[in-house]
C-alpha positions as CSV (number, residue, x, y, z in Angstrom):
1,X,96.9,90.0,106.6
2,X,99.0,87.6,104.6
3,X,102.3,89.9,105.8
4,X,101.4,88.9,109.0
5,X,100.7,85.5,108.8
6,X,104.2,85.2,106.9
7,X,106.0,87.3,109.7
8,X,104.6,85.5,112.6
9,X,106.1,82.2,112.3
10,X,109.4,84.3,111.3
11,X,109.2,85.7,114.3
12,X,109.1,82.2,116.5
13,X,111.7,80.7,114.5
14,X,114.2,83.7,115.1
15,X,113.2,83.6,119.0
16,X,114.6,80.4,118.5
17,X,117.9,80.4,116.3
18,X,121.0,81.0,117.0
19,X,122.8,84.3,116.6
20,X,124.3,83.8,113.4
21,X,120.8,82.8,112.1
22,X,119.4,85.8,113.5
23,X,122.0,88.4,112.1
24,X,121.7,86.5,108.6
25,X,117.6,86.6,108.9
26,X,118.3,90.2,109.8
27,X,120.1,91.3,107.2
28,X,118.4,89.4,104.2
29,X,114.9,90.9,105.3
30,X,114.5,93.4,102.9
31,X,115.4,91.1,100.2
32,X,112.8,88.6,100.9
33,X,110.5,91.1,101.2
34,X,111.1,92.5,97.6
35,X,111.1,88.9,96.3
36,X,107.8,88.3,98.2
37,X,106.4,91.9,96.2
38,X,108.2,90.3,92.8
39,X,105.9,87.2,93.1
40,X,102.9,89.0,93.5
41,X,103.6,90.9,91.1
42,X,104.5,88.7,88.1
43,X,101.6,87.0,89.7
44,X,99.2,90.0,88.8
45,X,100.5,90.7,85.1
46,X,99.9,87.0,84.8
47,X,95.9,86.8,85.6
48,X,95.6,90.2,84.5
49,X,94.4,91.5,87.8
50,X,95.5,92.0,91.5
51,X,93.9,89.9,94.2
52,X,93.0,92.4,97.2
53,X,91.9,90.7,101.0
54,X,89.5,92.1,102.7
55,X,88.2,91.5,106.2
56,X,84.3,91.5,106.7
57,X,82.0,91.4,109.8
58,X,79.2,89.6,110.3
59,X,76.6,89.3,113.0
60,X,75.0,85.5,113.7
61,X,72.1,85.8,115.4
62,X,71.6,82.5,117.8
63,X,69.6,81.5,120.7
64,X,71.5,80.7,123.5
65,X,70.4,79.2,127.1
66,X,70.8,80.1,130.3
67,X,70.1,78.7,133.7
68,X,68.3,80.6,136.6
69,X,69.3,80.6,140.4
70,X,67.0,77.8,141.2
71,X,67.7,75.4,138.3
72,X,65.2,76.0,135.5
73,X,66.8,77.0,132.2
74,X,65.6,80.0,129.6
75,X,66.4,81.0,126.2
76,X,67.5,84.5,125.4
77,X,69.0,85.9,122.0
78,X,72.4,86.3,121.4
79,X,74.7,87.8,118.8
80,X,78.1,86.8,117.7
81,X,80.6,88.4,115.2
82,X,82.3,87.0,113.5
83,X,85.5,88.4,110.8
84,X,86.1,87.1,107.8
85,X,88.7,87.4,104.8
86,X,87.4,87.7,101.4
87,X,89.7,87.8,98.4
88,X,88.1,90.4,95.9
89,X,89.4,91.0,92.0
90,X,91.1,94.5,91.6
91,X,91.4,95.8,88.1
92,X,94.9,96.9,87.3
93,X,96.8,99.3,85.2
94,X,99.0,96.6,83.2
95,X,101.4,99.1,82.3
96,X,102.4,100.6,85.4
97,X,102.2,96.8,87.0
98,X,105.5,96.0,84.4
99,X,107.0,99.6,85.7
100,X,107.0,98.4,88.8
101,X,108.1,94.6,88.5
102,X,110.7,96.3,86.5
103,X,111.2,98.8,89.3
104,X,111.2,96.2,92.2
105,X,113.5,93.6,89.7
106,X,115.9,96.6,90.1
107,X,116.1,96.9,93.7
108,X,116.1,93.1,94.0
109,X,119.2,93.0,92.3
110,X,120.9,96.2,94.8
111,X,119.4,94.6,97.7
112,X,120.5,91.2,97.0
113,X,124.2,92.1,96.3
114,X,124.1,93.9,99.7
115,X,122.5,91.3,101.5
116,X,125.6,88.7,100.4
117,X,127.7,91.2,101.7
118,X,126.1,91.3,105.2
119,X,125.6,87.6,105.0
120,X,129.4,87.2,105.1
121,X,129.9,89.6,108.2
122,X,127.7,87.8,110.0
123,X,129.1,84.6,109.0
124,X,132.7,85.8,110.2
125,X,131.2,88.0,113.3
126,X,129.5,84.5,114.5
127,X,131.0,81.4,113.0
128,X,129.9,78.0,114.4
């Protein structure tokens, strides 16, 4: 849920930019992504558990009214769902959670040099 609160707005703004801001947004995806995963990471290893979302439903039960043909009102029962987003405590292995900020740290590093690459051939494909 939180990747698609984050990629929502992203997607407005790059309805929005101009080309060159588009090809750069492209092309440095990946490495926001992995610095997005990094965060959460270090995040975990810091409390010394993971943070999970989930989504619940609920039923609310309510009485509603209505109103007849010829103008008198009744009450009936009605039911509404509603969703909601918990965030639950996850136990993690602390080991392999430093495997794979070390893991992700690594491809941060290969992404990022790429992505500076493919920032400056977007830069000279579109310069303003």
């Amino acid at each position: 849920m939180r990747r698609a609160l984050f990629i929502l707005p992203l997607a407005v703004l790059t309805a929005c930019a101009t080309p060159r801001e588009q090809c750069i947004s492209e092309v440095t995806r990946d490495t926001r992504i992995l610095s997005s995963l990094i965060n959460e990471t270090r995040a975990n290893l810091a409390r010394g558990y993971a943070i999970e979302e989930r989504q619940e439903v609920r039923t609310v039960r309510e009485i509603c009214r209505g109103r007849n043909e010829d103008g008198t009102t009744f009450t009936f029962r009605c039911d509404e769902t509603e969703t909601f987003t918990t965030a639950v405590p996850v136990a993690i292995d602390l080991n392999a959670e430093r495997a794979k900020l070390d893991s992700l740290e690594e491809r941060f590093a290969q992404s990022q040099a790429a992505s500076n690459q493919a920032v400056a051939q977007c830069i000279a494909l579109h310069p303003e």
